[in-house]
C-alpha positions as CSV (number, residue, x, y, z in Angstrom):
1,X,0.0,0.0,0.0
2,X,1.5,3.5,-1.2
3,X,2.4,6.0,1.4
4,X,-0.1,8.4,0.6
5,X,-3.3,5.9,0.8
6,X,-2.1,5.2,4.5
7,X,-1.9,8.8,5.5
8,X,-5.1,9.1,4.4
9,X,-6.6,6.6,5.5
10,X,-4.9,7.1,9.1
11,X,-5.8,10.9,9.0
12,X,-9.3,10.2,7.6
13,X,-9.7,7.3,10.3
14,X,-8.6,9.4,13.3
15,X,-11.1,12.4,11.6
16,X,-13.7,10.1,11.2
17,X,-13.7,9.3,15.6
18,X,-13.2,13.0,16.5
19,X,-15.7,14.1,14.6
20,X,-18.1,11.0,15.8
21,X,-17.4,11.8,19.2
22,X,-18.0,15.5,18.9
23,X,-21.3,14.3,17.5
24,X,-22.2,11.7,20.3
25,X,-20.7,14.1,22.8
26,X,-22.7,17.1,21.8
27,X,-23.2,19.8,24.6
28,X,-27.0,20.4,25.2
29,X,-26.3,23.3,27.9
30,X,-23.8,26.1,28.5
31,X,-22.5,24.0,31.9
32,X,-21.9,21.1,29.0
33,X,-20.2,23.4,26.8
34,X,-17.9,24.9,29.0
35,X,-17.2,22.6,31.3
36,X,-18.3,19.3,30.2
37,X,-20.9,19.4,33.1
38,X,-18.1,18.9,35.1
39,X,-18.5,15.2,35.1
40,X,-15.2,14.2,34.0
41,X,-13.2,11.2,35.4
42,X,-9.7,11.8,36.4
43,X,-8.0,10.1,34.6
44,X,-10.0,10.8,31.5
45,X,-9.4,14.9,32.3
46,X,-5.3,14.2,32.8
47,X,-5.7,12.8,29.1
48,X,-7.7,15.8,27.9
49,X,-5.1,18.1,29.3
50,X,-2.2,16.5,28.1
51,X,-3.7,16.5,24.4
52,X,-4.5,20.1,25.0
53,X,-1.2,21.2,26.3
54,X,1.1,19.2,23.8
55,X,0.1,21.3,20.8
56,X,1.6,21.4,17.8
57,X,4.5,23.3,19.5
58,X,5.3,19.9,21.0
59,X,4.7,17.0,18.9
60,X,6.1,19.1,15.6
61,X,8.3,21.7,16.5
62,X,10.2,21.1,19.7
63,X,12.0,18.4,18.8
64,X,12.7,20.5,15.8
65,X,14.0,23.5,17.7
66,X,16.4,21.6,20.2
67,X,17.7,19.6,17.1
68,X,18.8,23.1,15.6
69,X,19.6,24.9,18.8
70,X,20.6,22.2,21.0
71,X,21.2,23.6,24.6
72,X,19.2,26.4,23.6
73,X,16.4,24.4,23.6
74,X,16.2,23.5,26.9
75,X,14.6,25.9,28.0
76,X,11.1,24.8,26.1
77,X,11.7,21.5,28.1
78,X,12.3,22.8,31.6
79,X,9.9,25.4,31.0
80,X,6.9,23.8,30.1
81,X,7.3,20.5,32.4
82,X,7.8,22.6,35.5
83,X,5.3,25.3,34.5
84,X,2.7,22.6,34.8
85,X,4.1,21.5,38.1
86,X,3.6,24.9,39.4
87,X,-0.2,25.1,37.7
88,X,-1.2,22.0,39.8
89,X,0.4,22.6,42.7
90,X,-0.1,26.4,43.2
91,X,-3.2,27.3,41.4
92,X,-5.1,24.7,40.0
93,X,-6.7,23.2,43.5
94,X,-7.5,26.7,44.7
95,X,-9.2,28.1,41.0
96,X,-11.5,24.7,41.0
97,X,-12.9,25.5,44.7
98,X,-13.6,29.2,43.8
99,X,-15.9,27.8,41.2
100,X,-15.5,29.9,38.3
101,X,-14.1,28.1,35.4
102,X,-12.8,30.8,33.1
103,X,-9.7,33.3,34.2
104,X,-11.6,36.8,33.5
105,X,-14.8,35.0,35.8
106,X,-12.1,35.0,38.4
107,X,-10.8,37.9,38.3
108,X,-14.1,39.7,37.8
109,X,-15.4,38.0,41.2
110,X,-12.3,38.0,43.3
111,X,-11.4,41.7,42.2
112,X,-15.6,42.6,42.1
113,X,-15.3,45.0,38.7
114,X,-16.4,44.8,35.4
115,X,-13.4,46.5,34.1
116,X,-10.6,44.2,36.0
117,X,-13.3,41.7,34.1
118,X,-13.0,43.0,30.6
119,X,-9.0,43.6,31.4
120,X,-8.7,39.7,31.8
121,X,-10.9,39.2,28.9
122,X,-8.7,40.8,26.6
123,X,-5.5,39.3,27.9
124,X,-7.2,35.9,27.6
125,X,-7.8,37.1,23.8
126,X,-4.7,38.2,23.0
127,X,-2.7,35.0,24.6
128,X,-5.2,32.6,23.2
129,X,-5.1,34.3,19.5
130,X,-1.1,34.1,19.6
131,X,-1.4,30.5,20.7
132,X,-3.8,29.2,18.4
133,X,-1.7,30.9,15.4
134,X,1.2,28.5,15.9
135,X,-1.2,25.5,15.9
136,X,-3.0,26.4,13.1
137,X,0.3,26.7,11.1
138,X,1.2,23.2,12.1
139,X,-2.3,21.4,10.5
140,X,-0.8,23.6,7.5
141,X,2.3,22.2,7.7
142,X,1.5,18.7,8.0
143,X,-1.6,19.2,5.3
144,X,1.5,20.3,2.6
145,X,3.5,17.2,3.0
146,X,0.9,14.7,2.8
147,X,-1.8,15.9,1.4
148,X,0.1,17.2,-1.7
149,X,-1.6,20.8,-1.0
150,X,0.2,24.2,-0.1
151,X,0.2,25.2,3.4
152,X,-2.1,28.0,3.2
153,X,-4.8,25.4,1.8
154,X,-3.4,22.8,5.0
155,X,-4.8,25.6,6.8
156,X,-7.5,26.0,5.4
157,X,-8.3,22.5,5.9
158,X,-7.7,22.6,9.4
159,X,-9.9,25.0,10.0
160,X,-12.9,22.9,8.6
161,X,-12.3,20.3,11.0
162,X,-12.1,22.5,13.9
163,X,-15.1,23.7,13.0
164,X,-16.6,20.6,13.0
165,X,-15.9,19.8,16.7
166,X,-15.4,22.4,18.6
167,X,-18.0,24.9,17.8
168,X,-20.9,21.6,17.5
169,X,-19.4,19.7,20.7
170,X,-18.2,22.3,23.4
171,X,-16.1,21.5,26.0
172,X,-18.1,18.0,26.8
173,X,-16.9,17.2,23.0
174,X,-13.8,18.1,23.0
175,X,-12.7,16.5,26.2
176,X,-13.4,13.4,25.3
177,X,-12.2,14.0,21.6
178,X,-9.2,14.8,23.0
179,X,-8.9,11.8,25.3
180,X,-8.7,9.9,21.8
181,X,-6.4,12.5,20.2
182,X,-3.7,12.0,23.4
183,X,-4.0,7.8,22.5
184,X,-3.1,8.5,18.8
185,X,-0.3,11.6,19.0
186,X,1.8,9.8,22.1
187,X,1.8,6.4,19.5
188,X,2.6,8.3,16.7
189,X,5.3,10.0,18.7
190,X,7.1,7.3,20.8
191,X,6.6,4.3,18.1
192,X,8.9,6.2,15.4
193,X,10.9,7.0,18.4
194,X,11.7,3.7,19.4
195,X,12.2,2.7,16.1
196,X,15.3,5.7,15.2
197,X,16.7,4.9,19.0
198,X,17.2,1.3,18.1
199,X,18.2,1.8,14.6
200,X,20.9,4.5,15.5
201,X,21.7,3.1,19.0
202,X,20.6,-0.1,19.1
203,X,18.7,0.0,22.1
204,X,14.9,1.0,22.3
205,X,15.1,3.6,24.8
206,X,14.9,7.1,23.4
207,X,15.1,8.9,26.6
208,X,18.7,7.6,27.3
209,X,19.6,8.2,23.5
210,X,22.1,11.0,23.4
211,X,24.3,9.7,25.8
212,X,24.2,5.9,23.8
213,X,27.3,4.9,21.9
214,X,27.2,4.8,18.4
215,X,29.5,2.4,16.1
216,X,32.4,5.5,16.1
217,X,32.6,4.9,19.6
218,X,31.5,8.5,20.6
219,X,28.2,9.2,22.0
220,X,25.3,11.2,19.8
221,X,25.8,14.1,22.3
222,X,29.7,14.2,21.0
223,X,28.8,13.4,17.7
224,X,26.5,16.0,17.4
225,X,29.1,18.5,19.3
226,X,32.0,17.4,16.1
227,X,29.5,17.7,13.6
228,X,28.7,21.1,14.5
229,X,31.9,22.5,15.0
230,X,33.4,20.9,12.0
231,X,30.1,22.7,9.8
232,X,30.3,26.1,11.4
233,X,27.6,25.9,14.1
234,X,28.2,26.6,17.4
235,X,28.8,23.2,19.4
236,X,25.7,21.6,20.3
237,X,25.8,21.7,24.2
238,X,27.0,25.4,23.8
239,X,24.1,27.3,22.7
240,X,24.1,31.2,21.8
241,X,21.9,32.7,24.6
242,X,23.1,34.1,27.5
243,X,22.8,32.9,31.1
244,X,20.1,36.0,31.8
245,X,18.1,34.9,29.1
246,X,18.3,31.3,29.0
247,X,16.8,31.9,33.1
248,X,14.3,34.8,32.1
249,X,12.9,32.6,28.8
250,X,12.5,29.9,31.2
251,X,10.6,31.5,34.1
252,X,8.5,33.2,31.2
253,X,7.6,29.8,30.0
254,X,7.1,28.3,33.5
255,X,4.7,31.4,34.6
256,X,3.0,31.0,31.6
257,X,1.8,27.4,31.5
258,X,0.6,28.3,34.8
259,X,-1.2,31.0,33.7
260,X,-2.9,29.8,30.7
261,X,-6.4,29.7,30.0
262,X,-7.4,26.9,28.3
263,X,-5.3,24.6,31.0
264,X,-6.5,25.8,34.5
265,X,-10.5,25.5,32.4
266,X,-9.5,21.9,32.6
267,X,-9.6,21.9,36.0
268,X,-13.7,22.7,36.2
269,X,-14.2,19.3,34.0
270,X,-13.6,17.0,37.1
271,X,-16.2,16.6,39.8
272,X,-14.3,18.0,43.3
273,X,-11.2,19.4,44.0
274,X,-9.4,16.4,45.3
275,X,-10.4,15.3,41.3
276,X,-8.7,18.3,39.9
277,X,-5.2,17.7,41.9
278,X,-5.8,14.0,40.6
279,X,-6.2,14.4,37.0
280,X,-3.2,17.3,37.2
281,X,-0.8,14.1,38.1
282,X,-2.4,12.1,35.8
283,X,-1.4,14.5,33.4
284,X,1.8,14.8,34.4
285,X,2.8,11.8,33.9
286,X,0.8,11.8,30.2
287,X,3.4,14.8,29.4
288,X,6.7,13.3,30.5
289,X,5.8,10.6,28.6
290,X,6.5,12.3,25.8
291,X,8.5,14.9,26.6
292,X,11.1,12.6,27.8
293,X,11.7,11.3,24.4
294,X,12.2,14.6,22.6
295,X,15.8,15.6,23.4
296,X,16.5,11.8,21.9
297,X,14.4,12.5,18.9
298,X,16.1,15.5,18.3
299,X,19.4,14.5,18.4
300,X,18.5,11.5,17.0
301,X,16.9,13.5,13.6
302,X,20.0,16.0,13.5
303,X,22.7,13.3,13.0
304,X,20.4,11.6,10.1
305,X,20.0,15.1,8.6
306,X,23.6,16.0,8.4
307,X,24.8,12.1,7.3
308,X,21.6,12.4,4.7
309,X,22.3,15.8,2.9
310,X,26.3,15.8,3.3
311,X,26.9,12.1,2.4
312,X,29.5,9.7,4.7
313,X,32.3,12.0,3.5
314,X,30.7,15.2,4.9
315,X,31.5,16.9,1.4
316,X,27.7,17.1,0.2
317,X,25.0,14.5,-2.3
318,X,24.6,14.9,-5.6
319,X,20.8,16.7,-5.9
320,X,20.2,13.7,-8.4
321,X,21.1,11.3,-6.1
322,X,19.3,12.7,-3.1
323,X,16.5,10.5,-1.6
324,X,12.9,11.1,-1.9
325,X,12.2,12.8,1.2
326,X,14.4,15.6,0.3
327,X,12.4,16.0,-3.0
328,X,9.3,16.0,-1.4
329,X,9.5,18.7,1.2
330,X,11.3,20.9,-1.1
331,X,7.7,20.4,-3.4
332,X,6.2,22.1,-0.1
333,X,8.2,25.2,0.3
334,X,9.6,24.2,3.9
335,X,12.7,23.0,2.4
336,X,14.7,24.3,-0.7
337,X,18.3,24.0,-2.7
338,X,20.1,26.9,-4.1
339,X,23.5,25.7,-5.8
340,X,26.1,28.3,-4.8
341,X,29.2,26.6,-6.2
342,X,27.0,24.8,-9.5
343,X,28.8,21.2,-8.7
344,X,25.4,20.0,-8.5
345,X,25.7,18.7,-5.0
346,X,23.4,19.2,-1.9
347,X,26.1,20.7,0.3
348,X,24.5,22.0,4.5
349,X,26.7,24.0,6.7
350,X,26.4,27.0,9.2
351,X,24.7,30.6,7.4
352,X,21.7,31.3,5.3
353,X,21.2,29.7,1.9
354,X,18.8,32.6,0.7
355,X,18.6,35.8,1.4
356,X,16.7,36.8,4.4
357,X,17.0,32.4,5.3
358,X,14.4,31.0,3.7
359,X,13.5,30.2,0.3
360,X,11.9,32.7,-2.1
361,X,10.2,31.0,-5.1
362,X,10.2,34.6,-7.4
363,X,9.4,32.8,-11.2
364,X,8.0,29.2,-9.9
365,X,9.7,27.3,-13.6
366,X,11.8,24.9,-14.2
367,X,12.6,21.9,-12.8
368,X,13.0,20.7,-9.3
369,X,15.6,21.6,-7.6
370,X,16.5,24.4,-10.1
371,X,13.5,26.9,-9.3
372,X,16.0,28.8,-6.3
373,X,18.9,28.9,-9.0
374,X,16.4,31.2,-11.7
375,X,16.1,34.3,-9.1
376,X,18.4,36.5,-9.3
377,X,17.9,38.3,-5.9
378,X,19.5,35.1,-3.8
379,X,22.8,35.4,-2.9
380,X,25.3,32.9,-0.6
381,X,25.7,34.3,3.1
382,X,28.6,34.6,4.7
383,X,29.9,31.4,6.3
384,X,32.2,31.3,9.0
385,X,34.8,28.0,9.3
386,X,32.1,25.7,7.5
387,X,33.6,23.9,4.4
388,X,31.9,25.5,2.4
389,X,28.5,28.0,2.1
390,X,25.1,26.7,2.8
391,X,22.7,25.9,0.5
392,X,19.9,24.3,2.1
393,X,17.2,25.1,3.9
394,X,15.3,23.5,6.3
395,X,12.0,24.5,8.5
396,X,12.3,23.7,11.9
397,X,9.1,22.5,12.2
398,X,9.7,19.8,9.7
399,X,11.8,17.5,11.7
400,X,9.3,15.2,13.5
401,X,7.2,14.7,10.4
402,X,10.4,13.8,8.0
403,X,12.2,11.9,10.4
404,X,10.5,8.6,9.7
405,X,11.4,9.0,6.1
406,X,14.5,10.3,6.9
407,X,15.5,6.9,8.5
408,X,13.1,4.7,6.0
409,X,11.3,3.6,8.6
410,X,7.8,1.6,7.5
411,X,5.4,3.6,5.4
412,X,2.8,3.0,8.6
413,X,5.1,4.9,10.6
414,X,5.5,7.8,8.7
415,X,1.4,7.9,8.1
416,X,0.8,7.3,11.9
417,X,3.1,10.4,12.7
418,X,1.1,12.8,10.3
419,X,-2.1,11.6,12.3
420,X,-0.7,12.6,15.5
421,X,1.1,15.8,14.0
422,X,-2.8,16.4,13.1
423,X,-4.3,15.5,16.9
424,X,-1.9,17.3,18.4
425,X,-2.5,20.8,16.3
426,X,-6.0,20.3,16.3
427,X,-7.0,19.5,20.1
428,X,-5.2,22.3,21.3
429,X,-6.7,24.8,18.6
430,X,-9.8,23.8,19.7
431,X,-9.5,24.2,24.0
432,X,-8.1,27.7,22.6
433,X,-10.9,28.1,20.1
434,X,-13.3,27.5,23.1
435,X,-11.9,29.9,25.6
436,X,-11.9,32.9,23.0
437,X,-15.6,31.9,22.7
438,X,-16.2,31.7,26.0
439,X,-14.3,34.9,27.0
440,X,-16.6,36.6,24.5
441,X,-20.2,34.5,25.2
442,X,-19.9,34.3,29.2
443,X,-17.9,37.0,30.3
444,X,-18.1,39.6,28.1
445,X,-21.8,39.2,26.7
446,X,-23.6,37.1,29.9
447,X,-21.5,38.9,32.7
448,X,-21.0,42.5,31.6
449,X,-23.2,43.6,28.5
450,X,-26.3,41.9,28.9
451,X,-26.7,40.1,32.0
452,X,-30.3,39.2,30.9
453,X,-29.7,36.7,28.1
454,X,-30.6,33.3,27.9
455,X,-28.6,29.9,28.1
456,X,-29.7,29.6,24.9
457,X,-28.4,33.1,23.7
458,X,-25.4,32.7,25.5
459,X,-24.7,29.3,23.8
460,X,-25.6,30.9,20.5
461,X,-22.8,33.4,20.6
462,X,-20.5,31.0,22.2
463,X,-20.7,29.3,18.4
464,X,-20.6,32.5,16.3
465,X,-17.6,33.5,18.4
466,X,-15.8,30.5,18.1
467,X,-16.5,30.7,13.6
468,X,-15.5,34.1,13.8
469,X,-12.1,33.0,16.2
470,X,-11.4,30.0,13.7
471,X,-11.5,32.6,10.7
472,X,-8.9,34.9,12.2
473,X,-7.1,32.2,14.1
474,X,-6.5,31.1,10.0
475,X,-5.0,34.2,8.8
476,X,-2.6,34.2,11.5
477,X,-1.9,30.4,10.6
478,X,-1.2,31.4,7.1
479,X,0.8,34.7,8.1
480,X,2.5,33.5,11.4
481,X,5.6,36.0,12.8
482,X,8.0,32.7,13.3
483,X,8.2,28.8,14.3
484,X,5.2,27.2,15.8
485,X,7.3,27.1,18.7
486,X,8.6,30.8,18.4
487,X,4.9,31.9,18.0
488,X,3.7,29.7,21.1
489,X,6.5,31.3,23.0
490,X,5.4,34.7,23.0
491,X,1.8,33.4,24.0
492,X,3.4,32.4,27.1
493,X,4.8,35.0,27.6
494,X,1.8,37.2,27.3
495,X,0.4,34.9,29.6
496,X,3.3,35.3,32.3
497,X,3.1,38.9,32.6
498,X,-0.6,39.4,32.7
499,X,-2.8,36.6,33.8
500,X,-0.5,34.6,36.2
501,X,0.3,37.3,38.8
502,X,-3.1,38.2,38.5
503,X,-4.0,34.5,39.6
504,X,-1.6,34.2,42.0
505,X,-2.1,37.4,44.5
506,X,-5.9,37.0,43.8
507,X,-5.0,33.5,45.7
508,X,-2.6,34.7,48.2
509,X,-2.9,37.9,48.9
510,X,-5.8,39.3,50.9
511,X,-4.4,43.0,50.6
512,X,-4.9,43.0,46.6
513,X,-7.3,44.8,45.6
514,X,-9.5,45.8,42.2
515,X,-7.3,49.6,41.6
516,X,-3.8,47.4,42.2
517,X,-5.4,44.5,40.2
518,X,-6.0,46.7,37.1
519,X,-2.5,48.4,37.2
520,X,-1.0,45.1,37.1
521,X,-2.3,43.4,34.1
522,X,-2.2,46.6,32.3
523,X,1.4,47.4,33.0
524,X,2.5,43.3,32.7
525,X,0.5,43.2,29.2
526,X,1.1,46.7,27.1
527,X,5.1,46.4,28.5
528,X,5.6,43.1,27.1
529,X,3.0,43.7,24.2
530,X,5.6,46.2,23.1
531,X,8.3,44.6,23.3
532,X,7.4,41.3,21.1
533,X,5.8,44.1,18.3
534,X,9.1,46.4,18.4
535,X,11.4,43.4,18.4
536,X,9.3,40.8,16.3
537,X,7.3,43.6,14.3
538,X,9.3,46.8,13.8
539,X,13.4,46.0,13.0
540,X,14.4,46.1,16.4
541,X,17.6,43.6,16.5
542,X,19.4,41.7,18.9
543,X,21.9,44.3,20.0
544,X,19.4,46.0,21.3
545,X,17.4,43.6,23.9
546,X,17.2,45.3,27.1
547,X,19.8,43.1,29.2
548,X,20.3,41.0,26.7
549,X,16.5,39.3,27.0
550,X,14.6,37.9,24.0
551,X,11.0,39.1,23.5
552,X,10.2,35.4,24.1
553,X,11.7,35.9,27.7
554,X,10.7,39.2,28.1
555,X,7.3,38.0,29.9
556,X,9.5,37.6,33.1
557,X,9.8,41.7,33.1
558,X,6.8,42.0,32.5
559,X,5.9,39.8,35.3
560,X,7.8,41.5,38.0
561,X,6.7,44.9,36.5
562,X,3.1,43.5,37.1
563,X,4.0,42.2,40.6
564,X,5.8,45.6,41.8
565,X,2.9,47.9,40.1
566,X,0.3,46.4,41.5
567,X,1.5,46.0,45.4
568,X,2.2,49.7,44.9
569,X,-0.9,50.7,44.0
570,X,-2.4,48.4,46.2
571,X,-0.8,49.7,49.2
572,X,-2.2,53.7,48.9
573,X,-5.8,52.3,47.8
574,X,-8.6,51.0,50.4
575,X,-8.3,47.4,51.3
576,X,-10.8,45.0,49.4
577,X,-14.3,44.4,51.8
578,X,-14.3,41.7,54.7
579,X,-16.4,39.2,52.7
580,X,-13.6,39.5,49.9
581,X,-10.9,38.7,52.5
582,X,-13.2,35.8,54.1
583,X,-13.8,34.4,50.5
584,X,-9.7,34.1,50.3
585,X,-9.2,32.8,52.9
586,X,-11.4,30.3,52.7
587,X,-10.5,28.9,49.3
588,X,-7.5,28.1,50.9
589,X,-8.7,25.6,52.6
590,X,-8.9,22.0,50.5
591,X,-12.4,20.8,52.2
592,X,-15.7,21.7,51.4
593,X,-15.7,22.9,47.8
594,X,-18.9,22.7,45.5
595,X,-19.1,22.2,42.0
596,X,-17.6,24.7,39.5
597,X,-20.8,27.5,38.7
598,X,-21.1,29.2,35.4
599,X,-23.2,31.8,37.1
């Protein structure tokens, strides 16, 4: 059976059961549709979460950054597996026995105003919008390759099917949607894995696979290290960021997973708080299943890429000689040839191969391989101690998805990977999709506009907001500002400076109050807001981060900012009322705790 017919048919099959169990799942209420009638087991709910926090960013493009970046990358992993530690363990408990499942409902209650309310909407908007841009890119990504298509139409694509079961099913279909979507993207993830960690290795394991020995007698780590240095990249365990920013990035990420909305809703699914700390471990251990097999996979794909393009003499491949893998990306755009030296060989070393490092397709004629070589405007950049200039390149974001057929690993393989690049894109656009529509719906329609409107209403502009989110969430899949991972970055770091300290002292601070509240988010959210557009947006360059910090770690500043503002404010306005200080108080106490309310 061809390649193609079993990526269809695995993509169509695993389509086919989310989109059944959206339709058997259908919410019938607004408690159903934004919390599942929080009625969810466990250990169903830690497999929910886990689909919905190992987005695309995860299953496509992490592995893909740290294989480019090497120590670099680390931060993504310490990052996102200790922010969730710090969600379950400082926030999660204490947000399921207040009872209100969405952040601005929290913040609207525990800070009593509308406009601390309409505050957190907008932060939940803006986070959840930069989110959802990096999945939707990867369902483009993955639609390219497989589906033959461009990735603007991948998009497209996705959108239809997010359509399909998020806006119909809710939160009730989509939990248990993405109880199914966390069973295909972990076997679509660790199955190729085991399969590259034997073949390179020769053991199975693919968490213990950078330090295995390989038939040079050096382990991947050093191999990767030589290979490198020898091509003009800095060594692999080296990295380029600075101490300061490798800490800030990470904090930023950490903060930020704690303070993301469509994660701590996932806490309202379960029926008691006890149930919420549950399915947070649960989930835990869901995550590290995968996450502990990315570094291997990474290193793992690097080494096959560099032996691949460069050939066993590390002097480059003759283009006609190149497998079909290479052929086939190139067909999508995310990787491309340009012969510098015109020996005809595939040559991949340290520097650009284009001009501003990525492929421009001016005329589109000619014949593969030869398209890049017809513009005029590309020029080799400047290489420093590789053999000789680059001339390939490669999307990050590629590396999961072509490492099966990078190693010729089974054609089933390669098609079950494409299935879980899909689940994992897709179930996390959706929990996003759902809490832009219910930021919109609940708190800004039900709670502050018109407090008069029906469940039915309310339900009815849950779904409008949710087609009108998947529109835009599209154009920002087609014209994303970087890597899936870049782009979910800076989500987290919106998320960091605005909504987690906001969480947090509303928790643990009895002296916060609405004016300090306020100050906060604002000052957290328009700081860092400015920051990402100047640097991302604008032409600001590296030479000019303020102590050295990337806009993707920048949310840290923006989090202290937020902290130090709003205790200062805090301090010269009134106290909140006794009730508000009793209500703290209280939810700090495990026992007793009802069932999440919507109203």
């Amino acid at each position: 059976m061809s390649l193609d017919l079993l990526t269809y048919l695995f993509i169509g099959g695993s389509f086919a059961l989310y989109i059944g169990i959206a339709i058997w799942a259908r919410a019938g209420s607004t408690q159903e549709f934004y919390v599942a009638g929080g009625g969810v087991h466990p250990i169903a709910n830690g497999m929910a979460t886990a689909a919905d926090w190992m987005s695309a960013a995860s299953f496509i493009s992490l592995a893909g950054i740290i294989s480019f970046v090497g120590r670099d990358g680390s931060a993504y992993l310490m990052g996102w597996t200790g922010g969730y530690v710090l969600l379950a363990m400082l926030l999660a408990p204490y947000l399921r026995k207040f009872g209100k499942f969405t952040v601005p409902d929290f913040v609207g209650d525990r800070y009593y105003s509308s406009t601390a309310r309409m505050i957190a909407v907008i932060c939940t908007i803006v986070i959840s919008f930069t989110y959802v841009a990096g999945q939707m890119r990867g369902v483009g990504i993955v639609f390219s390759r497989y589906l033959h298509v461009d990735v603007n139409t991948g998009v497209l694509i996705g959108m239809a099917i997010v359509f399909f079961y998020a806006v119909l099913g809710g939160m009730k279909g989509i939990t248990y949607t993405q109880v199914a979507q966390y069973c295909v993207l972990i076997l679509a993830f660790t199955v190729p894995a085991f399969f590259l960690s034997a073949q390179i290795t020769g053991h199975f394991l693919p968490q213990t696979g950078l330090g295995a020995t390989l038939g040079s007698g050096q382990s991947v780590l050093a191999t990767l290290d030589q290979l490198s240095v020898e091509l003009g990249f800095n060594a692999y365990t080296d990295g380029s960021k600075s101490t300061v920013d490798m800490v800030f990035f990470t904090i930023a990420l950490m903060a930020g997973t704690a303070g993301l909305p469509h994660v701590i809703v996932r806490f309202f699914t379960v029926p008691r708080v006890k149930d919420a700390r549950t399915s947070a471990g649960w989930a835990l251990i869901f995550i590290a299943i995968l996450y502990t097999s990315i570094p291997g996979v990474a290193g793992f794909g690097r080494v096959n890429l560099i032996n691949t393009v460069n050939g066993p003499d590390n002097t480059g491949t003759s283009y006609a000689e190149m497998p079909g893998w290479f052929k086939n990306w190139e067909n999508s755009g995310l990787i491309g040839w340009y012969d510098h030296n015109g020996d005809g060989k595939v040559q991949y070393a340290a520097g650009n191969a284009f001009e501003g490092g990525k492929p421009n397709f001016i005329d589109g004629t000619g014949e593969q391989g030869q398209r890049m070589v017809s513009n005029p405007t590309l020029a080799p950049a400047p290489v420093k101690a590789a053999p000789f200039a680059n001339e390939v390149y490669v999307d990050r974001d590629i590396m999961v998805l072509a490492n099966p057929e990078i190693a010729n690993l089974p054609a089933w393989v390669i098609a079950l990977v494409a299935a879980g690049a899909v689940a994992a894109a897709l179930s996390t656009a959706a929990g996003l999709l759902l809490v832009i529509s219910t930021a919109i719906s609940h708190d800004m329609m039900k709670k502050t506009i018109n407090p008069n409107i029906t469940d039915k209403q309310e339900l009815m502009y849950a779904r409008l907001a949710a087609i009108v989110a998947i529109c835009i969430a599209g154009y920002f899949g087609i014209n994303p500002p970087g890597f899936v991972a870049q782009v979910v970055a800076l989500a987290f770091g919106l998320a960091c400076a605005s909504v987690f300290p906001v969480i947090v002292m509303g928790i643990f601070s009895k002296r916060m109050n609405t004016q300090g509240a306020v100050t906060g988010m604002l000052v957290g959210l328009v700081s860092t807001m400015a920051y990402i557009i100047y640097f991302k947006f604008m032409g600001g360059s590296a030479d000019q981060y303020l102590f050295g910090i990337s806009p993707e770690g920048f949310g840290t500043v923006g989090m202290i900012l937020n902290f130090v503002s709003a205790f200062a404010v805090a301090s010269m306005t009134p106290a909140p009322s006794e009730e508000i200080q009793k209500i703290i108080e209280d939810i700090r106490i495990p026992r007793g705790a009802g069932g999440a309310h919507a109203h």
